[in-house]
N, C-alpha and C positions, 0 to 999 in steps of 0.2 A: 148881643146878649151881655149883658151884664155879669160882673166877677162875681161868685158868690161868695168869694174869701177876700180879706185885707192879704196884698200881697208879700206887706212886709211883716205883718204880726201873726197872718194865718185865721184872723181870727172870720165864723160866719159874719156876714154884715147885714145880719138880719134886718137889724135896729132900722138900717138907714135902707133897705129893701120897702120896707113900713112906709116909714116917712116918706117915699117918694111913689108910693101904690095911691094911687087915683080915688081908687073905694078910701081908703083910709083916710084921706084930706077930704073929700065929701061927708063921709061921719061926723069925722072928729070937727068942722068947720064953726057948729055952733055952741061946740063942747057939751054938748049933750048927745048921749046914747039913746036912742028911744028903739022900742022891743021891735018896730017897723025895720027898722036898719039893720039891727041885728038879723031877724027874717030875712029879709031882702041879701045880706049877705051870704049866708047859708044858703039861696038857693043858687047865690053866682058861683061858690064854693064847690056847692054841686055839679052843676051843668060843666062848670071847668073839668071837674074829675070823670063826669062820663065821656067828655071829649077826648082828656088825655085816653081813659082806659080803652075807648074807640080806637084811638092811634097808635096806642103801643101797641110791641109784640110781646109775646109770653115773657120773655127776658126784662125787657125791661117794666114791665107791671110788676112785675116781681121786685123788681130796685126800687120803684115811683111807692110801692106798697110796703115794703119796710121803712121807706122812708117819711112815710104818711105816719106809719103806726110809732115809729123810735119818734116823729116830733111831736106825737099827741102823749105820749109818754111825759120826755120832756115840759113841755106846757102845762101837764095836769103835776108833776111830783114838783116845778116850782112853783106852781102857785099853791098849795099844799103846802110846802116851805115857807110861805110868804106868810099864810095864814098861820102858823106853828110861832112865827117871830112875831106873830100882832099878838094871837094869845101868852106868850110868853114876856112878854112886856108888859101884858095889861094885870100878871099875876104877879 
């Protein structure tokens, strides 16, 4: 398995998690996003998580499910932020 942190800065290594995820190099290949991919993704998305939620026990659905929920947080207040700095530029 794979680090999920830099061991020397600590830092997640999400970025580079991405860059080497299989879906993501088939997406991004013709650098176009089309709303098929995006579908197509959300149901691999899916079926991964009824799998985990299938295998875990009470305990750990509970960690896999904070942790689901603190990174969709995450991902929606920066890009929120992202958008906040395009409008604040453009004003």
């Amino acid at each position: 398995m794979k680090e999920w942190f830099d061991k020397e800065t600590g830092i997640l290594k999400l970025d580079e998690m991405v860059q080497e995820n299989e879906s993501y190099k088939k997406i991004m290949a013709d650098g176009i996003i089309t709303d098929e991919e995006v579908e197509e993704q959300s149901h691999k998305t899916i079926e991964l998580m009824q799998t985990a939620e299938k295998a875990l026990n009470d305990e750990q659905k509970e960690i896999v499910g904070n942790l689901l929920s603190e990174l969709a947080v995450l991902f929606s207040v920066y890009n929120y932020r992202q958008l906040q700095e395009l409008f604040k530029e453009g004003n």
